[in-house]
mmCIF file of the N, C-alpha and C atoms, coordinates in Angstrom:
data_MODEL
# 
_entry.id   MODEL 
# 
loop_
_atom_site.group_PDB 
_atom_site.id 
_atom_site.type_symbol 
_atom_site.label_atom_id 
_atom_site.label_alt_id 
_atom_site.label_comp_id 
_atom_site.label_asym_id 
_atom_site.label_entity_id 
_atom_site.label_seq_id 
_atom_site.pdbx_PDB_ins_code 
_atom_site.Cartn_x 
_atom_site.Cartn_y 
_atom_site.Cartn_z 
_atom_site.occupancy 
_atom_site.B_iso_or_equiv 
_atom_site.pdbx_formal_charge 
_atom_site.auth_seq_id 
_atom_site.auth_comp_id 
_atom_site.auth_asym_id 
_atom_site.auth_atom_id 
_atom_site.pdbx_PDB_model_num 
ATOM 1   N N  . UNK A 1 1  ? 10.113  1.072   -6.129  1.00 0.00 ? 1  UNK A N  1 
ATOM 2   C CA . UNK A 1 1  ? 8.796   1.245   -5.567  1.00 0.00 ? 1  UNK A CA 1 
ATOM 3   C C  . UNK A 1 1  ? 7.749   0.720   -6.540  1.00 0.00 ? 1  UNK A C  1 
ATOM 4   N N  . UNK A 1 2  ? 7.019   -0.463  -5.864  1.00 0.00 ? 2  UNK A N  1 
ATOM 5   C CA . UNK A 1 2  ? 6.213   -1.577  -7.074  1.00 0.00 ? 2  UNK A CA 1 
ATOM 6   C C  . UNK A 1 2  ? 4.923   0.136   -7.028  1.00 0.00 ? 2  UNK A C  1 
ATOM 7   N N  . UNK A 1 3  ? 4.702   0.705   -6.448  1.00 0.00 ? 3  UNK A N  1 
ATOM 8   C CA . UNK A 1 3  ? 3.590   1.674   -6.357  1.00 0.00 ? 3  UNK A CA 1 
ATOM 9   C C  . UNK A 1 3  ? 3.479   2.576   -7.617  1.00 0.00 ? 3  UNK A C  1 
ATOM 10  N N  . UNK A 1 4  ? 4.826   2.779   -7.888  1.00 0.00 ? 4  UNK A N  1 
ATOM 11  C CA . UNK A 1 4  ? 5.217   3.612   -9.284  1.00 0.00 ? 4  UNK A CA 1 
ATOM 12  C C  . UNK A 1 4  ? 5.137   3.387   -10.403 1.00 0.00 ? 4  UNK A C  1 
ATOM 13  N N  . UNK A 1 5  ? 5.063   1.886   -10.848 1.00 0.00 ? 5  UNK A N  1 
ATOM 14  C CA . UNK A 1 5  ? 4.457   1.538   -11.808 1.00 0.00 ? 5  UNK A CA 1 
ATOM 15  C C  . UNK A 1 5  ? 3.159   0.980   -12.217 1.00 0.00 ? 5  UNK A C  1 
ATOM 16  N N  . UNK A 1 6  ? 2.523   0.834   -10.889 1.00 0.00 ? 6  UNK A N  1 
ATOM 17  C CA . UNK A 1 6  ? 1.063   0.428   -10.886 1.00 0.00 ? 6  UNK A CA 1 
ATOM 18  C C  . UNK A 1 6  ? 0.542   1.847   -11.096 1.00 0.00 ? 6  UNK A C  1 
ATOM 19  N N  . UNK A 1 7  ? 0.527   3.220   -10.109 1.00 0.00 ? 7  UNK A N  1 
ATOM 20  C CA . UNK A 1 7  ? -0.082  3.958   -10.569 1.00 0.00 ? 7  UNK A CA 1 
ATOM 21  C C  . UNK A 1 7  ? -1.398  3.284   -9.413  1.00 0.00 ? 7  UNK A C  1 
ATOM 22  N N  . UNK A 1 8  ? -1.289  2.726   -8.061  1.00 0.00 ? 8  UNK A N  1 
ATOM 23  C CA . UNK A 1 8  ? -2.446  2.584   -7.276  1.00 0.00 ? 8  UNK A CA 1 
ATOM 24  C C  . UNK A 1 8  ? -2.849  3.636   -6.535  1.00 0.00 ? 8  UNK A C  1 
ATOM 25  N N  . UNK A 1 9  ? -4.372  3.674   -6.319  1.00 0.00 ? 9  UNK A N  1 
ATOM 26  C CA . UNK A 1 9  ? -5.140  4.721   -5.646  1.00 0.00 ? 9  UNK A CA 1 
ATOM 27  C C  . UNK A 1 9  ? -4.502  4.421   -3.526  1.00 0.00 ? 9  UNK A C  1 
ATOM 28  N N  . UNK A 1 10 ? -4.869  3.070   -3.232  1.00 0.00 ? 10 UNK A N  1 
ATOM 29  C CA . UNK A 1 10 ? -3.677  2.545   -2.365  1.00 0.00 ? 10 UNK A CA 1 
ATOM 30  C C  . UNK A 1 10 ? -3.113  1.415   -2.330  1.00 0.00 ? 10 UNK A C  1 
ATOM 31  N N  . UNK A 1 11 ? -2.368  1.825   -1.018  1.00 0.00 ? 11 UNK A N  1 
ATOM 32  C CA . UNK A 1 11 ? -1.328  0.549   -0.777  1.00 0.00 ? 11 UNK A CA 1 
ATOM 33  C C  . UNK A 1 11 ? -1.613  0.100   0.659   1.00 0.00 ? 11 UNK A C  1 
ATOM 34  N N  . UNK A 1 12 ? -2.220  -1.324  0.591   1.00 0.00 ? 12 UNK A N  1 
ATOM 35  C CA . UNK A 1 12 ? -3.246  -1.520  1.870   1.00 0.00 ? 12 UNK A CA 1 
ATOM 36  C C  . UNK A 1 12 ? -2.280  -3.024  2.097   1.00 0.00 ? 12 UNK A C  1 
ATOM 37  N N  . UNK A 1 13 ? -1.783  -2.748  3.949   1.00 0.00 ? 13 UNK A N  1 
ATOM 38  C CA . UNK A 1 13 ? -0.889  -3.823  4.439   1.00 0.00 ? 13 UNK A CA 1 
ATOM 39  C C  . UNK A 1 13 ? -1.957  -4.820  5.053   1.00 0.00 ? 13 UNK A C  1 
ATOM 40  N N  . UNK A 1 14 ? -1.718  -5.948  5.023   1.00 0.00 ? 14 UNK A N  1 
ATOM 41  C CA . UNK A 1 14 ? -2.523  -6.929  5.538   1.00 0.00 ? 14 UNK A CA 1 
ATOM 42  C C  . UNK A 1 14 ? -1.456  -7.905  5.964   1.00 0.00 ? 14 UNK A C  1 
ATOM 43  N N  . UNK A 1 15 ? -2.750  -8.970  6.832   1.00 0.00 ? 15 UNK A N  1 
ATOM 44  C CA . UNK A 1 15 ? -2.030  -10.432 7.334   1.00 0.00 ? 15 UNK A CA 1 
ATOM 45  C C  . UNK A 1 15 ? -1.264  -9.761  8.553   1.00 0.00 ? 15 UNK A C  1 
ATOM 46  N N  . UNK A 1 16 ? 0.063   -10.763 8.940   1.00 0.00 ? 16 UNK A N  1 
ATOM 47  C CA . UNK A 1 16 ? 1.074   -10.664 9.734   1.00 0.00 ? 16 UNK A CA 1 
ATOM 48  C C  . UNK A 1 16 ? 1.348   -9.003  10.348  1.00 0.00 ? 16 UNK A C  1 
ATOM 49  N N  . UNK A 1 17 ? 1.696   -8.302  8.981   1.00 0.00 ? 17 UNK A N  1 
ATOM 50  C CA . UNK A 1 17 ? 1.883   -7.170  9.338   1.00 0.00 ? 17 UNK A CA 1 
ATOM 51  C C  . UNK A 1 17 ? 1.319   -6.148  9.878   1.00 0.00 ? 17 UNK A C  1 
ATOM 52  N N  . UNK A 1 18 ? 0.033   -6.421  9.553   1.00 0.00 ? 18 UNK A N  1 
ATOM 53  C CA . UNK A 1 18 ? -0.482  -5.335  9.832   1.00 0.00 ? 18 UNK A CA 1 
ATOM 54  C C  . UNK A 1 18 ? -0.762  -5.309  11.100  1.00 0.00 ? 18 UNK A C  1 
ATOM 55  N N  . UNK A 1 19 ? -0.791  -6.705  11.718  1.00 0.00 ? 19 UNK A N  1 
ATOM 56  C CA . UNK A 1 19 ? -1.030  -6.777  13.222  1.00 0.00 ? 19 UNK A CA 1 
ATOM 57  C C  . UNK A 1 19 ? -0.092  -5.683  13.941  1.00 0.00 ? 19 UNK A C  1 
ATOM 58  N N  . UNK A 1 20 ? 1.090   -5.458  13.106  1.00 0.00 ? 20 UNK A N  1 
ATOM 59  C CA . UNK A 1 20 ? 1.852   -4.305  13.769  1.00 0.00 ? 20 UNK A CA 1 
ATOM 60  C C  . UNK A 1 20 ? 1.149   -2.813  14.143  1.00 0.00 ? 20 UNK A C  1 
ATOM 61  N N  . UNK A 1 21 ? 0.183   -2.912  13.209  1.00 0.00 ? 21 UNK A N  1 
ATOM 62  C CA . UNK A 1 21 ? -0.450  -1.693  13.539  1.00 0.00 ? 21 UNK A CA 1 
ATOM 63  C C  . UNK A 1 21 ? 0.110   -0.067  13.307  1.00 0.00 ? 21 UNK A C  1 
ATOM 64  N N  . UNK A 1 22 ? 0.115   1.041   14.041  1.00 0.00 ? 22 UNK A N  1 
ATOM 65  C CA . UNK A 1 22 ? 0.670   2.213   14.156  1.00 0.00 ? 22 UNK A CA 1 
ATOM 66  C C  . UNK A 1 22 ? 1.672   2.358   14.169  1.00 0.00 ? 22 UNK A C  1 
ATOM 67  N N  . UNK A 1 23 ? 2.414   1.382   14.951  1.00 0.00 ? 23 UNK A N  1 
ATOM 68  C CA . UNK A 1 23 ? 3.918   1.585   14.537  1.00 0.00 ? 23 UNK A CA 1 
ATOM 69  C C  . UNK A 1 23 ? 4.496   1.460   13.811  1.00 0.00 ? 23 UNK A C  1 
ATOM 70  N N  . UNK A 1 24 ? 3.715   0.419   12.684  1.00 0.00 ? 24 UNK A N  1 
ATOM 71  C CA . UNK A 1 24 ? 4.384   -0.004  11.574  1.00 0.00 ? 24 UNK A CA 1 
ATOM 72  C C  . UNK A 1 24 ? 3.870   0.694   10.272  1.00 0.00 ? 24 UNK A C  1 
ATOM 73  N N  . UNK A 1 25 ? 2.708   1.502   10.944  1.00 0.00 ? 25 UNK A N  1 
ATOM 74  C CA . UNK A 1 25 ? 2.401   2.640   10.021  1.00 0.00 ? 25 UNK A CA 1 
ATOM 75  C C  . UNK A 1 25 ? 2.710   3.671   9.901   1.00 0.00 ? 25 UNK A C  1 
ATOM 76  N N  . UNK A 1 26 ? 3.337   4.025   11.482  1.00 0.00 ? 26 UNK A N  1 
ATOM 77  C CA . UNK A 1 26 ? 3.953   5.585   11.374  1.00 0.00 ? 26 UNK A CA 1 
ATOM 78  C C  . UNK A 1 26 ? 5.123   5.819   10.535  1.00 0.00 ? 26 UNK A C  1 
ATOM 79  N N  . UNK A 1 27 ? 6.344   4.661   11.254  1.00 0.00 ? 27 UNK A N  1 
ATOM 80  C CA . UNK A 1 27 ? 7.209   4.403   10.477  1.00 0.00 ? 27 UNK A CA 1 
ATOM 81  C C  . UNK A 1 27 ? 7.312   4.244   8.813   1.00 0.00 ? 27 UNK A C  1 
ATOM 82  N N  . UNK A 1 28 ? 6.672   3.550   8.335   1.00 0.00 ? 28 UNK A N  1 
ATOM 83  C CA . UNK A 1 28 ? 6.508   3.440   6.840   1.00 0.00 ? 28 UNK A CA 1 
ATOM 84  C C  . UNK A 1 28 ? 6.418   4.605   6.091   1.00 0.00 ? 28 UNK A C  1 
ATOM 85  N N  . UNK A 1 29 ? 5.590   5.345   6.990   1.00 0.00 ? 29 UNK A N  1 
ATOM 86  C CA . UNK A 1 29 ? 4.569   6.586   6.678   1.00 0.00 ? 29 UNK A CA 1 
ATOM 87  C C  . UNK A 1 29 ? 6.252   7.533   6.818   1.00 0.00 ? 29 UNK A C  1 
ATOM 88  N N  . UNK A 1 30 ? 7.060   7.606   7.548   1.00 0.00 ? 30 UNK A N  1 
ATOM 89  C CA . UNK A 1 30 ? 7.862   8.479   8.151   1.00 0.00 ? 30 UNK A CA 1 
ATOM 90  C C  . UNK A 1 30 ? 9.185   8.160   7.111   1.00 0.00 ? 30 UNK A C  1 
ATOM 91  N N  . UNK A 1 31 ? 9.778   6.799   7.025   1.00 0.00 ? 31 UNK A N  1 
ATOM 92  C CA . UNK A 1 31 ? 10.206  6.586   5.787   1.00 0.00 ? 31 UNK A CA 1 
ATOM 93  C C  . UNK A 1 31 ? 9.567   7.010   4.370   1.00 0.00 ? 31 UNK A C  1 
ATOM 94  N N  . UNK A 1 32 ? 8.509   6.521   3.788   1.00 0.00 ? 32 UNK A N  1 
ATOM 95  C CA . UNK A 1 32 ? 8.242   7.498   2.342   1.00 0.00 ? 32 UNK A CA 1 
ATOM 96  C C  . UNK A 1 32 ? 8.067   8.685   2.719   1.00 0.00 ? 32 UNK A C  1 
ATOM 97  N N  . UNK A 1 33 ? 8.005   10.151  3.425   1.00 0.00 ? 33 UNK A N  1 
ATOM 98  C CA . UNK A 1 33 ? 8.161   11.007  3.395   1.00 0.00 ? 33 UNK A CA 1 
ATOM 99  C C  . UNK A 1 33 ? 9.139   11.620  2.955   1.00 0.00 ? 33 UNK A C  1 
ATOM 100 N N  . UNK A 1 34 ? 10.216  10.831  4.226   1.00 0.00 ? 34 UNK A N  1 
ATOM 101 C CA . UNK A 1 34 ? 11.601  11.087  3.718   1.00 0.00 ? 34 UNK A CA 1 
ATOM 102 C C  . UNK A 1 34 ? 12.330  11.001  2.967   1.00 0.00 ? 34 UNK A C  1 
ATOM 103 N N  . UNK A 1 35 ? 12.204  10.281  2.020   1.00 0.00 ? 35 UNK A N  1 
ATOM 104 C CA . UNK A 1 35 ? 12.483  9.280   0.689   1.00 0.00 ? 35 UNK A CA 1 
ATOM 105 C C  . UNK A 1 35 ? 11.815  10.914  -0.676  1.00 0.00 ? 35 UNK A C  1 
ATOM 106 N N  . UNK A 1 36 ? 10.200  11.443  -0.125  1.00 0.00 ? 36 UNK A N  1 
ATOM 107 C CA . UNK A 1 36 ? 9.864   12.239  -1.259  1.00 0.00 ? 36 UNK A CA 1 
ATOM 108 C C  . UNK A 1 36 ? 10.527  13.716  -1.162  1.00 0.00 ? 36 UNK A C  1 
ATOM 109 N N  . UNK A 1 37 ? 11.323  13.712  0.004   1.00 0.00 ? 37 UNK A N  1 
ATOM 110 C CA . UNK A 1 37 ? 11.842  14.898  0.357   1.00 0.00 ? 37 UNK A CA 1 
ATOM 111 C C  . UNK A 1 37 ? 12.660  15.555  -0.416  1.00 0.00 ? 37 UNK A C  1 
ATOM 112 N N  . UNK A 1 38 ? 13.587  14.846  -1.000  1.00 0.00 ? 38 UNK A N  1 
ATOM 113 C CA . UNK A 1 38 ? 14.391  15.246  -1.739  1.00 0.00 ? 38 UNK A CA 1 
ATOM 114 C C  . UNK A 1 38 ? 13.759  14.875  -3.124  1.00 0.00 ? 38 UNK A C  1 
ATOM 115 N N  . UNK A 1 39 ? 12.814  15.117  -3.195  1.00 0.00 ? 39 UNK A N  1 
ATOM 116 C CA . UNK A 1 39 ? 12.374  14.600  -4.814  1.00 0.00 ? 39 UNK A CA 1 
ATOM 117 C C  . UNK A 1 39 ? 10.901  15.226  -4.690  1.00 0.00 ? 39 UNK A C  1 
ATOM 118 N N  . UNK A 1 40 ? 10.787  16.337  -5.959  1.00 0.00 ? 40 UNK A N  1 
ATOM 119 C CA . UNK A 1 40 ? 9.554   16.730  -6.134  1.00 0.00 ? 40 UNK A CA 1 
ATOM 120 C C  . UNK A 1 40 ? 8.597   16.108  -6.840  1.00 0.00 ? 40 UNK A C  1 
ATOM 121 N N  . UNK A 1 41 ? 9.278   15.288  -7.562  1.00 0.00 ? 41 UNK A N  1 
ATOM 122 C CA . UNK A 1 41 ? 8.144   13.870  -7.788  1.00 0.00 ? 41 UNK A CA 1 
ATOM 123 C C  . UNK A 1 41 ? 7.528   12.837  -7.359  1.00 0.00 ? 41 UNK A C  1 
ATOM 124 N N  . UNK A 1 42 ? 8.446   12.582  -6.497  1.00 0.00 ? 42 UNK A N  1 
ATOM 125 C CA . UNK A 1 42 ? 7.813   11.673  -5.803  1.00 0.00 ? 42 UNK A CA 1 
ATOM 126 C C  . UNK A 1 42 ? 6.754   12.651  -4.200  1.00 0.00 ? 42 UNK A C  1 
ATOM 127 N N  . UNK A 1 43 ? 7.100   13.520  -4.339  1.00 0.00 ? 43 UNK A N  1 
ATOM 128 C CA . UNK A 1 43 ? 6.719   14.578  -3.413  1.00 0.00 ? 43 UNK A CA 1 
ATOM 129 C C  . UNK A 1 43 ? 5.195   14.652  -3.831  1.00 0.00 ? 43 UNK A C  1 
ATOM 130 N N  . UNK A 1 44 ? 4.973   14.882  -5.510  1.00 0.00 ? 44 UNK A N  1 
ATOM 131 C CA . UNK A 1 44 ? 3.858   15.038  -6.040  1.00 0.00 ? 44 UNK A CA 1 
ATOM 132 C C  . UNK A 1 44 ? 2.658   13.674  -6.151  1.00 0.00 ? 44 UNK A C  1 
ATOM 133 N N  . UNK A 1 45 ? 3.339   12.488  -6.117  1.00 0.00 ? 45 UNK A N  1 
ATOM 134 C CA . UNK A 1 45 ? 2.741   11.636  -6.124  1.00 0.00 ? 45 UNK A CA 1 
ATOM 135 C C  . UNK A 1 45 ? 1.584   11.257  -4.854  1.00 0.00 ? 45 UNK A C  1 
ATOM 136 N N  . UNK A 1 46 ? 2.185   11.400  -3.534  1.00 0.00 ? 46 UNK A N  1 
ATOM 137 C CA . UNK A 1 46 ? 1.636   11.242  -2.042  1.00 0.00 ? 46 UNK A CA 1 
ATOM 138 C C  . UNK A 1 46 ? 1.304   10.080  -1.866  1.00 0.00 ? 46 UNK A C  1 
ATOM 139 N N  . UNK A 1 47 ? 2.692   9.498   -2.429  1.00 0.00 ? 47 UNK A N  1 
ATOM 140 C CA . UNK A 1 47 ? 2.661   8.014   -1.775  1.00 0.00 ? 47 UNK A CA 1 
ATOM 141 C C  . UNK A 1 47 ? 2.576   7.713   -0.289  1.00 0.00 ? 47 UNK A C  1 
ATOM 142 N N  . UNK A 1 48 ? 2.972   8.609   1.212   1.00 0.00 ? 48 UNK A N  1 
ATOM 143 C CA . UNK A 1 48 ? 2.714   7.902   2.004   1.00 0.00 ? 48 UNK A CA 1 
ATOM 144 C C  . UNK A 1 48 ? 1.227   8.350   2.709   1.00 0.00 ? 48 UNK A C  1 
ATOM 145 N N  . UNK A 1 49 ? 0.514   9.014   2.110   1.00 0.00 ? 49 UNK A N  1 
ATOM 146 C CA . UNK A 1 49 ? -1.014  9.539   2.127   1.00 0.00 ? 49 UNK A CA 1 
ATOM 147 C C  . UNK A 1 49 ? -1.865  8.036   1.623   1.00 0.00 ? 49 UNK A C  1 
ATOM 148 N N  . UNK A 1 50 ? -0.811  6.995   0.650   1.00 0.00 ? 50 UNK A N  1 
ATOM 149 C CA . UNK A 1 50 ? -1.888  6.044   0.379   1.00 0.00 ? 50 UNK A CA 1 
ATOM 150 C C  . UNK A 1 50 ? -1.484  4.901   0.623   1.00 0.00 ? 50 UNK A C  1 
ATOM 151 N N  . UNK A 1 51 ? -1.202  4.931   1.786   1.00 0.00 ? 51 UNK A N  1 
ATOM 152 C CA . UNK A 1 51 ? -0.722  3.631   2.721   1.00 0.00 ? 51 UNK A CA 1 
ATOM 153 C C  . UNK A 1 51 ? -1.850  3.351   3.959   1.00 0.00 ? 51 UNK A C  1 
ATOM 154 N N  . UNK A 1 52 ? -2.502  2.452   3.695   1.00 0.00 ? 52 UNK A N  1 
ATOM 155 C CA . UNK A 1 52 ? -3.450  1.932   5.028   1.00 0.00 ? 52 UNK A CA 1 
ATOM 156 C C  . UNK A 1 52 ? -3.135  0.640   5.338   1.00 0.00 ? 52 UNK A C  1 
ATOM 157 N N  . UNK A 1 53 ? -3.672  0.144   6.651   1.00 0.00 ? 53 UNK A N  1 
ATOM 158 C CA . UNK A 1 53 ? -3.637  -1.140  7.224   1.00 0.00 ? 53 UNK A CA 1 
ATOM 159 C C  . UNK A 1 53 ? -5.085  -1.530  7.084   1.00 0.00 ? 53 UNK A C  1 
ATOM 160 N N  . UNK A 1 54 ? -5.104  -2.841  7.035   1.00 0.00 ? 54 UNK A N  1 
ATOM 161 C CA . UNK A 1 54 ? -6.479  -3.586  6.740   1.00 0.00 ? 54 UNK A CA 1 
ATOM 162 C C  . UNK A 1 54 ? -6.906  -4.000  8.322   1.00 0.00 ? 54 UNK A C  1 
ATOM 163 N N  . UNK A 1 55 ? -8.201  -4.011  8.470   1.00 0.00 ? 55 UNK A N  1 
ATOM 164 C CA . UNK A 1 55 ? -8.355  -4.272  9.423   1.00 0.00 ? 55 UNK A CA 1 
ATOM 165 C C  . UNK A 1 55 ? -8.200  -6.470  9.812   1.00 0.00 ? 55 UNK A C  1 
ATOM 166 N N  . UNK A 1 56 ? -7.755  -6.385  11.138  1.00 0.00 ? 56 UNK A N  1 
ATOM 167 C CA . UNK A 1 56 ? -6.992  -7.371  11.494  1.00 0.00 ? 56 UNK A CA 1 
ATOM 168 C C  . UNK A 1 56 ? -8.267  -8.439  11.106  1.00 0.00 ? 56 UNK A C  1 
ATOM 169 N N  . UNK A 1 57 ? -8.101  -9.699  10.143  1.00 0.00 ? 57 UNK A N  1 
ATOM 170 C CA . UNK A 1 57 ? -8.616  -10.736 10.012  1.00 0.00 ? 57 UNK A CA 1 
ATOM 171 C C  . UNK A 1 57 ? -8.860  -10.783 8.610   1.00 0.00 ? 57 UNK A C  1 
ATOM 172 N N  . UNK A 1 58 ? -9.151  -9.321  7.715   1.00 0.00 ? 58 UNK A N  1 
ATOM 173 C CA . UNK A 1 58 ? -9.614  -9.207  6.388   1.00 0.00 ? 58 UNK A CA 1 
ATOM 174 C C  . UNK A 1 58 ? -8.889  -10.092 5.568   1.00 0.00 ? 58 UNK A C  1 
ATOM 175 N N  . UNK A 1 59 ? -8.911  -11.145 5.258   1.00 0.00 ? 59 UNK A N  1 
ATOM 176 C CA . UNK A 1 59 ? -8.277  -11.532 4.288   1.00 0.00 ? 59 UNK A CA 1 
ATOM 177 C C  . UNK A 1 59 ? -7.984  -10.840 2.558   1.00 0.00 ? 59 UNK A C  1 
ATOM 178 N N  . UNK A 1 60 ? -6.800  -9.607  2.431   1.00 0.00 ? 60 UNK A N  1 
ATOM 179 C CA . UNK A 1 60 ? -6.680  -8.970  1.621   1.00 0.00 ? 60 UNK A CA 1 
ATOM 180 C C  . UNK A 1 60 ? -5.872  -9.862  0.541   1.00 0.00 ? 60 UNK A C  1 
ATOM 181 N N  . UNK A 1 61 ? -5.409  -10.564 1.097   1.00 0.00 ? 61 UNK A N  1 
ATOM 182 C CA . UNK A 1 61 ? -4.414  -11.299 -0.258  1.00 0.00 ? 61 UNK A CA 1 
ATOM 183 C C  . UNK A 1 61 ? -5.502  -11.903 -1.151  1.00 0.00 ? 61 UNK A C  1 
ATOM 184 N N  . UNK A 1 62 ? -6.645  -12.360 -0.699  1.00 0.00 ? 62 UNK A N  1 
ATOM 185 C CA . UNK A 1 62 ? -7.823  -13.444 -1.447  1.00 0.00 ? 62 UNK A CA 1 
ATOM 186 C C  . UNK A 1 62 ? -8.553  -11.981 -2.002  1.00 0.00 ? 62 UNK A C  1 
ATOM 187 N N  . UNK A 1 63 ? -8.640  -11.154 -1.727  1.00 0.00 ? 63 UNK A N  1 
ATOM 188 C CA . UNK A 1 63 ? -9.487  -9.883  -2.478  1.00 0.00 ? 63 UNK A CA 1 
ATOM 189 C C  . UNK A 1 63 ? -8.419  -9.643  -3.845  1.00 0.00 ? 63 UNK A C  1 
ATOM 190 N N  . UNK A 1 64 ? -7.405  -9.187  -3.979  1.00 0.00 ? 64 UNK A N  1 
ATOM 191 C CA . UNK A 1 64 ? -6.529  -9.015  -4.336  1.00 0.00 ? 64 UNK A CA 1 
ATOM 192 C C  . UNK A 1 64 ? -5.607  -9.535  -5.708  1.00 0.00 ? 64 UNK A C  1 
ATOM 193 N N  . UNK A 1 65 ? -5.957  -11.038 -4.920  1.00 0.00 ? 65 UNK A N  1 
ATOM 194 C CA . UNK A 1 65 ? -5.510  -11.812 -5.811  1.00 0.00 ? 65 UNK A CA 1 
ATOM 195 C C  . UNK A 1 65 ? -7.483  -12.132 -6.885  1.00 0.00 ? 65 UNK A C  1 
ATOM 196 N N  . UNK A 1 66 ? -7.873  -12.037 -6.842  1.00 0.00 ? 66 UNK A N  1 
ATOM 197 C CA . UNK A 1 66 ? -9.353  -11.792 -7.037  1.00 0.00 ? 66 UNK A CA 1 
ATOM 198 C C  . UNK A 1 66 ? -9.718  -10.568 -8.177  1.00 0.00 ? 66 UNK A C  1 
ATOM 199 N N  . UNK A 1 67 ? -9.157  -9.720  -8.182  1.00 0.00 ? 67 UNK A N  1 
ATOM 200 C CA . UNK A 1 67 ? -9.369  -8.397  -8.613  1.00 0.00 ? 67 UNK A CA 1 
ATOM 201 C C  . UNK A 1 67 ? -8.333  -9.079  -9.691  1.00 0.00 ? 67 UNK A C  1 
ATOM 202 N N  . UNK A 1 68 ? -6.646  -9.475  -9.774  1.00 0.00 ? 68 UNK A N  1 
ATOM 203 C CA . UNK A 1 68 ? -5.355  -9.371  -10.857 1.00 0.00 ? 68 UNK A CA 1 
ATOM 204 C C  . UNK A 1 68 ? -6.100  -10.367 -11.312 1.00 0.00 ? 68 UNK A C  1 
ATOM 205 N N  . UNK A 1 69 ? -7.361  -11.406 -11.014 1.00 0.00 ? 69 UNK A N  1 
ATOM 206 C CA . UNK A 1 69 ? -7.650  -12.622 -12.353 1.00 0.00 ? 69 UNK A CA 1 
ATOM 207 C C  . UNK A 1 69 ? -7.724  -12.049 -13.045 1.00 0.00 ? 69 UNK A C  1 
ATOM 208 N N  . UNK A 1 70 ? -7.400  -13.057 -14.330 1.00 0.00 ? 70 UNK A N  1 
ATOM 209 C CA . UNK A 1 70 ? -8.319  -12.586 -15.718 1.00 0.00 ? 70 UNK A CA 1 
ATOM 210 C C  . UNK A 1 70 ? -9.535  -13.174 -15.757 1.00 0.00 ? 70 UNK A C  1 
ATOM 211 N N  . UNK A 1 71 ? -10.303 -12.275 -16.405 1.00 0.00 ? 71 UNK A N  1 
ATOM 212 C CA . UNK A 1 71 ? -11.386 -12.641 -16.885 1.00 0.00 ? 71 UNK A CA 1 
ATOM 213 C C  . UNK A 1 71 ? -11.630 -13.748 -17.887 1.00 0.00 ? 71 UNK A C  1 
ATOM 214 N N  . UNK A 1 72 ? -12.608 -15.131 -17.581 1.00 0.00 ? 72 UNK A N  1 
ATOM 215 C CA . UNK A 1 72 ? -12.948 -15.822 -18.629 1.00 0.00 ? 72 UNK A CA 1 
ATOM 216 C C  . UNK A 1 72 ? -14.151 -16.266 -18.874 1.00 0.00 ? 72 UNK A C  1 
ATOM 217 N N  . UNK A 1 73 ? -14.245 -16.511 -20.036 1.00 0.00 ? 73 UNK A N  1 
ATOM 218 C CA . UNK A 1 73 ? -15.771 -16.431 -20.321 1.00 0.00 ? 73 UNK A CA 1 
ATOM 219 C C  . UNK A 1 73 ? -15.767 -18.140 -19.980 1.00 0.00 ? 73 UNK A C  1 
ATOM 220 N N  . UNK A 1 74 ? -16.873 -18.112 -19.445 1.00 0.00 ? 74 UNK A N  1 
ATOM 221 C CA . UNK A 1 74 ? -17.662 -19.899 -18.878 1.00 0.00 ? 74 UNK A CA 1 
ATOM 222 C C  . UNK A 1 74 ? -18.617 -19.936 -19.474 1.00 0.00 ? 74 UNK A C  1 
# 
C-alpha cells in the first residue's frame, strides 16, 4: 500500500477511473475495510475514509505531478 509510506491526508482517483464513479468507490472503499479488519493498524490509520474521486475532467495527474516538482531557483 503506496499510502503507507507516503503518510497522505488523501488518495484522490482521477482520469479513466474515476469515470467509474460509486461503484468503483464503494468497492475500493469495501475492499480496504476488509483488508483493516484484521489489523488494528491499519484499522487506525482510515485508509478507506481517504479515498475520493475527482470530479470528471479535473486533470489530477497535471496537479500532482506539479506539487512532487522540485523546486528551482530561476
Amino acid at each position: 500500500m503506496l499510502v503507507l509510506t507516503t503518510d497522505v491526508r488523501r488518495v484522490v482517483l482521477g482520469g479513466g477511473v474515476a469515470a467509474l464513479g460509486a461503484p468503483l468507490l464503494d468497492a475500493l472503499t469495501q475492499v480496504l475495510q476488509d483488508q483493516a479488519s484484521g489489523s488494528a493498524f491499519l484499522r487506525s490509520l482510515r485508509i478507506a475514509d481517504r479515498v475520493r474521486l475527482a470530479p470528471a475532467g479535473l486533470p489530477v495527474g497535471a496537479f500532482g505531478a506539479g506539487l512532487l516538482a522540485p523546486e528551482e531557483e530561476v
